[in-house]
C-alpha positions as CSV (number, residue, x, y, z in Angstrom):
1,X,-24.8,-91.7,75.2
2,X,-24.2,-95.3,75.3
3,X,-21.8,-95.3,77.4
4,X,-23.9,-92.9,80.0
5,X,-26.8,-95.5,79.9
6,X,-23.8,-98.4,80.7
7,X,-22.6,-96.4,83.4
8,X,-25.9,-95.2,85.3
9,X,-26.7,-99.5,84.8
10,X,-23.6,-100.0,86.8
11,X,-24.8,-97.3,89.7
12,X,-28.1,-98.9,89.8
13,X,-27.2,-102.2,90.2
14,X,-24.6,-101.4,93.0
15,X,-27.3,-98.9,94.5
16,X,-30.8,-100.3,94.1
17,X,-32.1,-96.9,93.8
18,X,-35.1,-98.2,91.9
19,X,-37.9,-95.5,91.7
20,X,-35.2,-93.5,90.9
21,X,-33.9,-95.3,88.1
22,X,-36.9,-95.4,86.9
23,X,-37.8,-92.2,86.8
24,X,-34.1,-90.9,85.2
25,X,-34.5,-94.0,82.4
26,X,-38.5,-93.2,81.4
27,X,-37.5,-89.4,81.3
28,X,-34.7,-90.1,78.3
29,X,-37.3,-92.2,76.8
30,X,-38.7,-89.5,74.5
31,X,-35.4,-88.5,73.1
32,X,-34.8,-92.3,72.2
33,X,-38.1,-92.9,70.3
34,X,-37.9,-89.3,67.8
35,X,-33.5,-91.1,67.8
36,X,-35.5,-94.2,65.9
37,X,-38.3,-92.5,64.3
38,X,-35.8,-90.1,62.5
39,X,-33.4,-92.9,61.1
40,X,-30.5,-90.6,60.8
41,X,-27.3,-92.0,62.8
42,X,-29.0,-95.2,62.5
43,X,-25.6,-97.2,63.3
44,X,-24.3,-94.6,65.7
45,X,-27.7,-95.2,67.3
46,X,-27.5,-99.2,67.6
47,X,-25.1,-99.6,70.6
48,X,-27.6,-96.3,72.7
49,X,-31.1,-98.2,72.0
50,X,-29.0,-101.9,72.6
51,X,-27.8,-100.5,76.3
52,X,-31.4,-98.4,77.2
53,X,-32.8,-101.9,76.6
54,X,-30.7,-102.9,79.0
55,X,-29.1,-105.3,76.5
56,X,-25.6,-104.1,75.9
57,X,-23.8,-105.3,79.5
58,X,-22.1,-108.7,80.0
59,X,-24.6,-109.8,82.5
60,X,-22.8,-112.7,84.9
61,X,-24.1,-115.6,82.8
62,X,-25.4,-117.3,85.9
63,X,-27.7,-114.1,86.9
64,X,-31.7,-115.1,86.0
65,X,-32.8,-111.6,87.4
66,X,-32.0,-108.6,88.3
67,X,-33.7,-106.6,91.0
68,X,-34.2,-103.8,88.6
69,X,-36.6,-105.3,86.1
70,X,-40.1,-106.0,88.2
71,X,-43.7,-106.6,86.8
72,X,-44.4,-103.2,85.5
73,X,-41.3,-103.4,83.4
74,X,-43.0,-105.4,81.0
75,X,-45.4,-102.3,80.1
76,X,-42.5,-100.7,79.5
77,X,-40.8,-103.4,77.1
78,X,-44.1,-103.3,75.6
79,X,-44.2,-99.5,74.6
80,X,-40.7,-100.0,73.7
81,X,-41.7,-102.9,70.9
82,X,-44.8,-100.5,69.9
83,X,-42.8,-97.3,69.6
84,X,-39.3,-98.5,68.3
85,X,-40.0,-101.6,67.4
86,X,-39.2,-100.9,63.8
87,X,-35.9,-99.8,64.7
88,X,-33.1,-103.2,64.0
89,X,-31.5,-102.9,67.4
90,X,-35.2,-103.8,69.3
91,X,-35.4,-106.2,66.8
């Protein structure tokens, strides 16, 4: 699954699709908060939350945004830190 998320990363930011990123990413976000509420596979889980947060990719070093992650997006981070926030890997 982490490797899924990295991948459909990579087609976004080649094809700026992002309404329909969007969409795709907010519909596997009910999976991924009953994945962190359960606990079980809690180290198999790490590297799946780490890359939905967008966190796992070696960004270029030299990038300060990414045409991806607009205004709105920081609801999102917000639900994230209210609903999985207890998990180590939003930490």
């Amino acid at each position: 699954m982490a490797d899924l998320f990295e991948r459909f990363i990579f087609a976004e930011d080649f094809l700026s699709q992002y309404e329909e990123f969007w969409t795709v990413w907010n519909a596997f976000y009910p999976s991924l908060v009953e994945m962190c509420k359960s606990g079980t596979g809690r180290y198999s889980s790490e590297s799946i939350v780490i890359n939905y947060l967008l966190a796992g990719l070696l960004w270029n070093e030299n990038a300060k945004e990414w045409h991806t992650l607009r205004e709105r997006e920081k609801l999102f981070f917000q639900k994230v830190a209210r609903d999985m926030g207890h998990h180590p890997s939003v930490w």
